[in-house]
C-alpha positions as CSV (number, residue, x, y, z in Angstrom):
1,X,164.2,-10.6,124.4
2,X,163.3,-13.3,122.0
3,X,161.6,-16.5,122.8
4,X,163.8,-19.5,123.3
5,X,163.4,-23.8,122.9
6,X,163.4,-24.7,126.6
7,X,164.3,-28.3,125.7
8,X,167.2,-27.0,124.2
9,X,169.0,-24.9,125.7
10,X,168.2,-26.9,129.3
11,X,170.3,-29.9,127.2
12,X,173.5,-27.4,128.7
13,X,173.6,-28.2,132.4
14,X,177.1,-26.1,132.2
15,X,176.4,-22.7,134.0
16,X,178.9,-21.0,131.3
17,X,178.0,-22.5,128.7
18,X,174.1,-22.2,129.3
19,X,174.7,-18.6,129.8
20,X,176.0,-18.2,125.9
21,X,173.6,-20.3,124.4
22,X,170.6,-18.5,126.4
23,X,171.6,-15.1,125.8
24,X,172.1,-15.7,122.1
25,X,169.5,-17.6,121.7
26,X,167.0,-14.9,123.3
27,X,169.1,-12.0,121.5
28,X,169.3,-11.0,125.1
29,X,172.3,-8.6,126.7
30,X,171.8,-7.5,129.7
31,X,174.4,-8.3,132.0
32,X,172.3,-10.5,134.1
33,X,173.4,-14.4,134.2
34,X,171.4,-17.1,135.1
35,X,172.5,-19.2,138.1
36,X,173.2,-23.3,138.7
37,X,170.6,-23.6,140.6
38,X,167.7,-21.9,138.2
39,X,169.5,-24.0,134.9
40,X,168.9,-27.4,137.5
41,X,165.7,-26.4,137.8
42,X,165.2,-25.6,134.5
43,X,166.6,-28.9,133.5
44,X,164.4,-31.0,135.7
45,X,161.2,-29.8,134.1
46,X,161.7,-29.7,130.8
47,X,162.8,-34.0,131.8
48,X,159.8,-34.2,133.4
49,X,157.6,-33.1,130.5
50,X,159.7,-34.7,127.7
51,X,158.8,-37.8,129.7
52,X,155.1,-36.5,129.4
53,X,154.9,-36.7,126.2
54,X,155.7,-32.7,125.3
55,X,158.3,-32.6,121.9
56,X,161.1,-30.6,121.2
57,X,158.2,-28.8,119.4
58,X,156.1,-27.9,122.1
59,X,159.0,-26.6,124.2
60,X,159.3,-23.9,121.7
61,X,158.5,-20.4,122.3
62,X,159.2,-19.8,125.8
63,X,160.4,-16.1,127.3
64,X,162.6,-17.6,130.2
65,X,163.2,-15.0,132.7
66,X,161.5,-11.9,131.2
67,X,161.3,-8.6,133.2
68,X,158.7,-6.2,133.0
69,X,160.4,-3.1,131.0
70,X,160.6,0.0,134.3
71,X,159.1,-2.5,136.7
72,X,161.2,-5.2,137.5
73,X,158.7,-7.7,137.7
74,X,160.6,-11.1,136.4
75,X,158.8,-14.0,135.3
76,X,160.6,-17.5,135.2
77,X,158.7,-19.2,132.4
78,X,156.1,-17.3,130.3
79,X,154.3,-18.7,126.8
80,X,151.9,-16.4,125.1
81,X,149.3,-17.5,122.1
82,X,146.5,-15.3,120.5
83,X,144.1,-16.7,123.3
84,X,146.7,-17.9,126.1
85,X,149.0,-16.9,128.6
86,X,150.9,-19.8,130.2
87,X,153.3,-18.9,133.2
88,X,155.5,-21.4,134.9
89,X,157.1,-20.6,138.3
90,X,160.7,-22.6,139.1
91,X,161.3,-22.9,142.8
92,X,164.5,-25.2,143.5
93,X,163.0,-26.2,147.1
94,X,159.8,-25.6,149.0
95,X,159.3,-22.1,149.9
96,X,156.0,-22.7,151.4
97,X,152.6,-22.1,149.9
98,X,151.6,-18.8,151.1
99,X,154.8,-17.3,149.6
100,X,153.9,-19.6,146.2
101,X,150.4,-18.3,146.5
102,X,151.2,-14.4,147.1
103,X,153.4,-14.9,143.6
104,X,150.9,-16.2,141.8
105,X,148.7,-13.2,142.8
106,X,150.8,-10.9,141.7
107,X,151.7,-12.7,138.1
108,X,148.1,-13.0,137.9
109,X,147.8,-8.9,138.8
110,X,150.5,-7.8,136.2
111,X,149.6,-11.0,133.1
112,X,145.9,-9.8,132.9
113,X,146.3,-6.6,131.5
114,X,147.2,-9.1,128.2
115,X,143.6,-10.6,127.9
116,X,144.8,-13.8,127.3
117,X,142.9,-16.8,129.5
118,X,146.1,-17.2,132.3
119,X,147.6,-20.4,133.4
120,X,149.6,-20.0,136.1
121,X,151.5,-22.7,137.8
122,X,154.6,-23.2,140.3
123,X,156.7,-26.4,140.5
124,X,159.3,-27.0,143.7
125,X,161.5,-29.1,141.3
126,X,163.4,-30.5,143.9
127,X,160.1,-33.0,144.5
128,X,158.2,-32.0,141.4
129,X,155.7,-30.6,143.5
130,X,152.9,-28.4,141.6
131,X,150.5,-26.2,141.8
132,X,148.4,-23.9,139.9
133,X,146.4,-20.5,140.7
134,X,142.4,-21.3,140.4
135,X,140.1,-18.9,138.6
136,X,138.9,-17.2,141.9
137,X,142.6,-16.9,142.8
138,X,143.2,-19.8,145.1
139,X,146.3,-22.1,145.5
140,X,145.6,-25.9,144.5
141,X,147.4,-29.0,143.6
142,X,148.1,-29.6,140.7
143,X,150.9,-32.2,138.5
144,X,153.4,-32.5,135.8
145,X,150.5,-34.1,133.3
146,X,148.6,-30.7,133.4
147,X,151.4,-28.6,132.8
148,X,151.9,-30.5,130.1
149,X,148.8,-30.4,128.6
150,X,149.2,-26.3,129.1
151,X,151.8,-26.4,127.3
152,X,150.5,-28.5,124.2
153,X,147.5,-26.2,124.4
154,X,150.0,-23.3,123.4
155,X,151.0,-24.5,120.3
156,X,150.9,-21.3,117.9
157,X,153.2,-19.1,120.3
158,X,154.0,-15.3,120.3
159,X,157.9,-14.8,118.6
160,X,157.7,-11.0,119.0
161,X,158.9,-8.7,121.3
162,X,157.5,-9.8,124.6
163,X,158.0,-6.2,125.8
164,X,155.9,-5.0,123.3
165,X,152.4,-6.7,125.3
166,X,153.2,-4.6,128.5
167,X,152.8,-0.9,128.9
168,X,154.3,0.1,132.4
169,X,151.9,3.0,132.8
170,X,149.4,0.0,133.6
171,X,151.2,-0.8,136.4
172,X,153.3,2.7,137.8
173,X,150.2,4.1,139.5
174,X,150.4,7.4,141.3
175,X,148.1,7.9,143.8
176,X,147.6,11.5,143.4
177,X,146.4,10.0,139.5
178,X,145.0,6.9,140.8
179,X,143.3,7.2,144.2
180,X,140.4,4.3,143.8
181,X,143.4,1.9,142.6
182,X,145.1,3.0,145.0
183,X,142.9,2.2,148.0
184,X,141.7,-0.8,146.6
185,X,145.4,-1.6,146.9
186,X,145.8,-2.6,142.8
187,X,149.9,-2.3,142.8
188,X,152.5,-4.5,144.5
189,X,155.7,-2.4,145.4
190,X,158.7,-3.7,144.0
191,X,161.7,-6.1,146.0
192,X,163.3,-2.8,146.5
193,X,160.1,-1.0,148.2
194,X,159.2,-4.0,150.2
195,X,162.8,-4.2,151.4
196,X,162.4,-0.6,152.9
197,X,159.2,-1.3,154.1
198,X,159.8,-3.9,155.9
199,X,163.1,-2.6,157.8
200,X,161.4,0.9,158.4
201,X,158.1,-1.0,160.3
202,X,160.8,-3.1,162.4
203,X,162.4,-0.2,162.9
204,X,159.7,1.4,163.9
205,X,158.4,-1.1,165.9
206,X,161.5,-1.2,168.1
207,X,162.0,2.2,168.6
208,X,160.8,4.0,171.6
209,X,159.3,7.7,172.1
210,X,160.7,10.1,169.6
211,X,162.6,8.5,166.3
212,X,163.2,10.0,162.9
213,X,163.8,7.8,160.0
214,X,165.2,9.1,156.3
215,X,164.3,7.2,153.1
216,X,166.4,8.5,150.0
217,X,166.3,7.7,146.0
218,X,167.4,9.5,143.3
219,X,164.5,9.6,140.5
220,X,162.6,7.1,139.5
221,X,163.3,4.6,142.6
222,X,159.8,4.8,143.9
223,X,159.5,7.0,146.9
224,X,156.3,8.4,146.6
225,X,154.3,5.7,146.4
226,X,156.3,4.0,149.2
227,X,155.4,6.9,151.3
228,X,152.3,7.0,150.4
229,X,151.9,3.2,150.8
230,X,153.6,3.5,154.3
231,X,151.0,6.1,155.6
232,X,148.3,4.0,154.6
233,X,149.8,1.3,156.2
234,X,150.7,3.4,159.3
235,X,147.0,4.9,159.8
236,X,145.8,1.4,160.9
237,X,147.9,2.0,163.8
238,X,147.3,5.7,164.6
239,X,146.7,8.9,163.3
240,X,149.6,9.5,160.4
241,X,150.1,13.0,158.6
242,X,151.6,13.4,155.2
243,X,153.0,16.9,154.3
244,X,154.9,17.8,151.0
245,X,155.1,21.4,149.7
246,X,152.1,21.5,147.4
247,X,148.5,22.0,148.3
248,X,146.8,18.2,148.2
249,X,145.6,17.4,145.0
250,X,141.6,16.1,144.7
251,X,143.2,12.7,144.4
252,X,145.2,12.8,147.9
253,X,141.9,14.5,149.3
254,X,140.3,11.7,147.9
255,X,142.8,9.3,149.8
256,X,142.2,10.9,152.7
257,X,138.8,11.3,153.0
258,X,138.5,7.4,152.4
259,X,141.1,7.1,155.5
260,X,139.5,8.0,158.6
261,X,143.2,8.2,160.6
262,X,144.7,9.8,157.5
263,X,145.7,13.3,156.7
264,X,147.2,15.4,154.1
265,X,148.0,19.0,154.3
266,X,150.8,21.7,152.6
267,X,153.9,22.0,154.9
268,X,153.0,26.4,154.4
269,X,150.0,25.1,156.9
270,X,152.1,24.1,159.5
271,X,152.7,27.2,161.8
272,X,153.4,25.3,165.2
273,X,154.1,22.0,167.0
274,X,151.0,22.4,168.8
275,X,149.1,21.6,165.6
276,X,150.9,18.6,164.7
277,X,150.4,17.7,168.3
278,X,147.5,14.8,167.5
279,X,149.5,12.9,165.5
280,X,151.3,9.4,165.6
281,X,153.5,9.1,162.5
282,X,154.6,12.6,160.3
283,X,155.5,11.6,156.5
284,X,157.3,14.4,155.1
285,X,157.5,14.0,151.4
286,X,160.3,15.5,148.8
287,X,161.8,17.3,152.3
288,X,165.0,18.8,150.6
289,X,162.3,21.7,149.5
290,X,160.2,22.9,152.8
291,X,161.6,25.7,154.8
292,X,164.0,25.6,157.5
293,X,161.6,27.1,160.1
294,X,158.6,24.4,159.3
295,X,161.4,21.8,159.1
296,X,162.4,22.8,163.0
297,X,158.7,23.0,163.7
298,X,157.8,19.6,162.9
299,X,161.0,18.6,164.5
300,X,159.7,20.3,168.0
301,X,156.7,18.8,167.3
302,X,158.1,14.9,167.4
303,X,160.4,15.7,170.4
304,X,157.8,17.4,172.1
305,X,155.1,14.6,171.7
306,X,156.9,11.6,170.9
307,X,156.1,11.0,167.3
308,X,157.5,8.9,164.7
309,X,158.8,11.5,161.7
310,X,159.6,10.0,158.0
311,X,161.4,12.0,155.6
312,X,161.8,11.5,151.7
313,X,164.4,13.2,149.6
314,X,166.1,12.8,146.2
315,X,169.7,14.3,146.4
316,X,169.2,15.7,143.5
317,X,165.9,17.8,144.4
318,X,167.2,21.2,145.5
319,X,166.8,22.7,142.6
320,X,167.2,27.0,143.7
321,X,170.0,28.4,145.3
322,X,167.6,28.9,148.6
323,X,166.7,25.5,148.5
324,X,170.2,24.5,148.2
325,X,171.8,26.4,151.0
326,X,169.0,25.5,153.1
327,X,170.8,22.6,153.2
328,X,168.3,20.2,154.7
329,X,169.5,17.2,153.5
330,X,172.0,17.9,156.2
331,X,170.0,18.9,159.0
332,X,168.0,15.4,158.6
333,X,171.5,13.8,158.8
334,X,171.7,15.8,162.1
335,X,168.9,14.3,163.7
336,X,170.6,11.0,165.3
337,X,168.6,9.1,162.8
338,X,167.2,5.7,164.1
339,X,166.8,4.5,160.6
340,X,168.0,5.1,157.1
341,X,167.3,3.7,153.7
342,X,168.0,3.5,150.2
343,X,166.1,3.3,147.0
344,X,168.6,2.4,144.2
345,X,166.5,0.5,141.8
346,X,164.7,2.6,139.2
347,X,161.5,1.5,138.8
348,X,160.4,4.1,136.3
349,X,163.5,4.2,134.0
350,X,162.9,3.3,130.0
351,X,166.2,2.9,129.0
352,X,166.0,3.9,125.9
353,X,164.4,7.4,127.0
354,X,167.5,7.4,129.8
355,X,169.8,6.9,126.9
356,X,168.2,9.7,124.8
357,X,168.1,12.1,127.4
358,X,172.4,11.5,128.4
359,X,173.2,11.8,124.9
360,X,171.1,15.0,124.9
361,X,172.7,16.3,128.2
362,X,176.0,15.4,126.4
363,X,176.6,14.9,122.6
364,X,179.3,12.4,123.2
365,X,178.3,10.4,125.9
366,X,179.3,6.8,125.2
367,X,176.4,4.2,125.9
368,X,177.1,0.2,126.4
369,X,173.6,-0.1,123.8
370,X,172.6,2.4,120.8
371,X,168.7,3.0,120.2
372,X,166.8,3.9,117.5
373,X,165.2,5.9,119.7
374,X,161.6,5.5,118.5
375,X,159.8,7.3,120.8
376,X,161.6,10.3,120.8
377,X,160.2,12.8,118.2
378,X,162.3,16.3,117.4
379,X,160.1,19.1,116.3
380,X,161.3,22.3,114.5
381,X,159.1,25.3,114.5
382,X,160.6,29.4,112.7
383,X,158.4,31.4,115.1
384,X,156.2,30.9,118.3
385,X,152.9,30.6,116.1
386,X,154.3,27.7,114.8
387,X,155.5,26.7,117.8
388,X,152.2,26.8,119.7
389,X,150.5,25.1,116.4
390,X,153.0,21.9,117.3
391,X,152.4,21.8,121.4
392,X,148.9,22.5,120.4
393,X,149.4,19.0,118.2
394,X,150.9,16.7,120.6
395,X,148.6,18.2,123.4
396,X,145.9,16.8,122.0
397,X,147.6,13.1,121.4
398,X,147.3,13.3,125.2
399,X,151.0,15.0,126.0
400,X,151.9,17.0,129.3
401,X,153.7,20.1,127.9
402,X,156.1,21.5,130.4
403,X,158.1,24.8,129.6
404,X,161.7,24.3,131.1
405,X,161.8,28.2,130.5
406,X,159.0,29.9,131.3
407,X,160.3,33.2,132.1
408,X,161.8,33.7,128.7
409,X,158.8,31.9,127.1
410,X,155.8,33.5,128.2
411,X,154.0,33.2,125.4
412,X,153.1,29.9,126.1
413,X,152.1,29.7,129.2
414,X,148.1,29.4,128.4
415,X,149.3,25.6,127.4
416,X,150.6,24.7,130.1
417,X,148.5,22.1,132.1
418,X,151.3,21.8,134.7
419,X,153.8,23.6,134.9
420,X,155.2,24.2,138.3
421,X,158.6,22.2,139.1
422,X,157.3,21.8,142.2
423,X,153.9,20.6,141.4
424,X,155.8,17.5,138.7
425,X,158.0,16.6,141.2
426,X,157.3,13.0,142.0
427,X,155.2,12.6,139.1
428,X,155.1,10.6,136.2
429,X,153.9,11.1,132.5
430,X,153.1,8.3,129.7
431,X,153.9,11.6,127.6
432,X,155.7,14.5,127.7
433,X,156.4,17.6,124.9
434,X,158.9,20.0,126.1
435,X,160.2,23.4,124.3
436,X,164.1,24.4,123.6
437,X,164.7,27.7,122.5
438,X,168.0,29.5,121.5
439,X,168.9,29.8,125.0
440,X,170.2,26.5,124.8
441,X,173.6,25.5,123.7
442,X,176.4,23.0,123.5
443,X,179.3,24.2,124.5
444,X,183.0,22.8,122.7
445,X,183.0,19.5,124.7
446,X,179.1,18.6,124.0
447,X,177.8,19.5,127.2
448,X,174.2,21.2,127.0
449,X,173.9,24.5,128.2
450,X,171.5,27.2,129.1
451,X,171.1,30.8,129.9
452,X,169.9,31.2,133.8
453,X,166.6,32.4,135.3
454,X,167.3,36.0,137.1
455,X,164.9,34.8,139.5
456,X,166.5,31.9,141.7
457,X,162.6,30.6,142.5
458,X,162.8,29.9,138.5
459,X,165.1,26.8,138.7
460,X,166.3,26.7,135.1
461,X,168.0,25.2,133.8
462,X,167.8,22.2,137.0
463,X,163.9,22.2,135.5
464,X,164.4,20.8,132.2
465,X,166.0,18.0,133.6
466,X,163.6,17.3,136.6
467,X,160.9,18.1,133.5
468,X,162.4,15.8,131.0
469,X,162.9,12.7,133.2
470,X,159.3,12.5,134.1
471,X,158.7,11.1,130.7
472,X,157.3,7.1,130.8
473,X,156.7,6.3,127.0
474,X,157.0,9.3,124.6
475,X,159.2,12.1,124.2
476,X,158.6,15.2,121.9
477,X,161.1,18.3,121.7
478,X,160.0,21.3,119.9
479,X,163.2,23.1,119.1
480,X,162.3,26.6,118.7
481,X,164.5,28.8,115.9
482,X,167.5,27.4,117.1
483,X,168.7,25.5,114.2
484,X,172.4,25.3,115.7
485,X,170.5,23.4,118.5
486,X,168.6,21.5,116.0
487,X,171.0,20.1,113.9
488,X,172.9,19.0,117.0
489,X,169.9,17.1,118.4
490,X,169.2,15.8,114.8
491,X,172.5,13.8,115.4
492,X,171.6,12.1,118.0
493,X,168.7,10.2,115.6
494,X,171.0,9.8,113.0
């Protein structure tokens, strides 16, 4: 996205026509159009400060309705100068000022990582109402004249790539990575997240003695931290258990031992209802993967003593044969749910990584955008010493290596930092280097293919995938003697 002259393009009050001249004016398409009501808006405040002395000048260099790249935070009116930030909220109508204020908040959270000084302001257009966020983060009055003067104080504005300021992994937290942040509650869930959340507490709070409730995403839609979130919201009300198929990290133990009503433990603990017996709420993170004897335990356990049970699953998380026939996706549907929920929006996704990593799946996948694809780097190595030489390169630029075929490639297993599939499940990496051998292949329609584990607890080749779409920022392949392979990973870059 490009900055745009808000004085001209609002000179369009034809929602059509707006539409063309913004998009080509910002160099911006994505398929998302901007409505009547935000061009009338629009339109009545760029008036108000022509008739405040602000020139066509001044209204240039404006990113009108920027999104944060894998967050979805949107901005309506952002300006950005070497010492700077100016942000202008459009509301058509009164909303009401704790809504304007909790906004303004969260701008202020996600703009500061630029270290510009921030101006943040709202105006309810309809009555040209204004108000701007204080320094110690309080909603006050404010009018048309200082907005104006803001904007005159940005005179020398920012014309590059606005996405190039923000780095998402400022703002994805994990908690498992990020406990203090965490607790001190530095993240806002998306609209998605705070959609679920606030039908599942309803829910919740309407349902009587034993319910079970299912939230479901595919990767990248944000359930883990909702989860997470929910419990921490949950343990103000009574005790609340989380349970997931790993042993708790030091950050969850962290978490935990901040939260007095708060508990993690590995679903391999969990031996009997009785010992779930104490507790309120029962999160059960990536579900699809526990047994089917602990899944009926902590089933008995909520009938038994009238708790509230949460699972979390991706569809697409049974990655072994065992975990697949266990089928317990559909033994959750069996339940007589009282509530169920969807994540569709990816939070995570960088689109050009997504793009990278479809072509890769398929050679001649066809893409609505092309990429140059400048985070991706391909690797070629003749033996495992040079192999080793390269992971041993990029590990120290700070990338995760993960071995999507570790049986094959033992030789490498002293780099791995992480390897289990189980263990990177519903994390996240600014980073990621990952090894192809000769036992992959295209076959004659372009699909990738690869030679099977023996041992069904080895989920290859389902690992490289849930492997490779961990990456946030940076992708490295090492393609190891395979120069078939190479050359037809080479032409995806070309």
């Amino acid at each position: 996205m490009k900055p745009v002259n808000i004085f001209r393009v609002s000179r369009i009050r034809d929602e059509r026509l707006f539409n063309i001249m913004e998009k080509h004016e910002a160099s911006d398409h994505d398929n998302h159009s901007t409505r009547i009501h935000e061009i009338e808006s629009l339109c009545i405040l760029t008036d108000a400060l022509a008739e405040h002395g602000i020139s066509v000048k001044d209204a240039d260099g404006f990113y009108f309705g920027f999104v944060i790249p894998l967050i979805g935070k949107e901005f309506d009116l952002l300006k950005v100068t070497n010492r700077y930030c100016l942000n202008i909220e459009l509301k058509s109508q009164d909303v009401g000022e704790e809504h304007i204020l909790a906004q303004l908040r969260k701008n202020r959270h996600y703009l500061t990582m630029l270290g510009r000084e921030l101006m943040l302001f709202t105006v309810v257009t309809d009555t040209l109402a204004c108000y701007r966020l204080s320094a110690d983060g309080e909603l006050e009055t404010a009018d048309i004249c200082e907005i104006a003067k803001a904007v005159r104080k940005c005179s020398v504005a920012y014309h590059g790539r606005i996405d190039k300021l923000f780095r998402a992994s400022e703002y994805l937290i994990s908690p498992e990575e990020d406990p203090d942040r965490f607790l001190q509650g530095q993240y806002f869930l998306s609209p998605a997240q705070d959609y679920v959340k606030s039908q599942l507490l309803r829910d919740i709070s309407n349902a009587h003695y034993c319910s079970f409730f299912h939230i479901y995403g595919r990767p990248c839609t944000g359930k883990t931290l909702l989860i997470y979130d929910l419990a921490k919201h949950l343990s103000g009300s009574g005790r609340t258990l989380i349970t997931c198929g790993e042993e708790p990290s030091d950050g969850l133990l962290a978490i935990s031992g901040a939260i007095e009503s708060l508990d993690f433990i590995s679903v391999s603990e969990i031996v009997s209802p009785e010992q779930i017996s104490g507790y309120d709420f029962i999160l059960v993170d990536e579900a699809l993967r526990i047994d089917p004897a602990i899944f009926e335990v902590i089933v008995k356990a909520a009938e038994t003593y009238e708790q509230v049970c949460i699972f979390s699953t991706d569809p697409s998380a049974a990655l072994t044969n065992p975990e697949q026939e266990n089928d317990i996706g559909g033994r959750i549907q069996s339940l007589g749910l009282t509530g169920e929920y969807e994540l569709s929006e990816r939070l995570r996704m960088n689109m050009e990584l997504q793009t990278f990593i479809m072509k890769l799946r398929h050679l001649y996948c066809k893409t609505e955008k092309t990429y140059e694809f400048e985070h991706v780097s391909v690797n070629y190595a003749n033996n495992t010493d040079e192999a080793r030489g390269i992971i041993k390169y990029y590990r120290e630029k700070g990338y995760v290596f993960i071995n999507p075929h570790r049986h094959q490639n033992a030789a490498f297993e002293d780099l791995e930092e992480s390897f289990r599939y189980r263990h990177i499940a519903g994390r996240e990496y600014n980073s990621v280097v990952m090894l192809m051998d000769s036992s992959f292949s295209y076959d004659e329609n372009g699909y990738l293919m690869g030679i099977p584990e023996p041992d069904p607890e080895q989920p290859y080749p389902n690992i490289f995938y849930s492997g490779i779409t961990r990456v946030r920022e940076h992708l490295a392949l090492v393609i190891l003697d395979a120069p078939e392979l190479l050359e037809n990973i080479l032409s995806l870059l070309d």
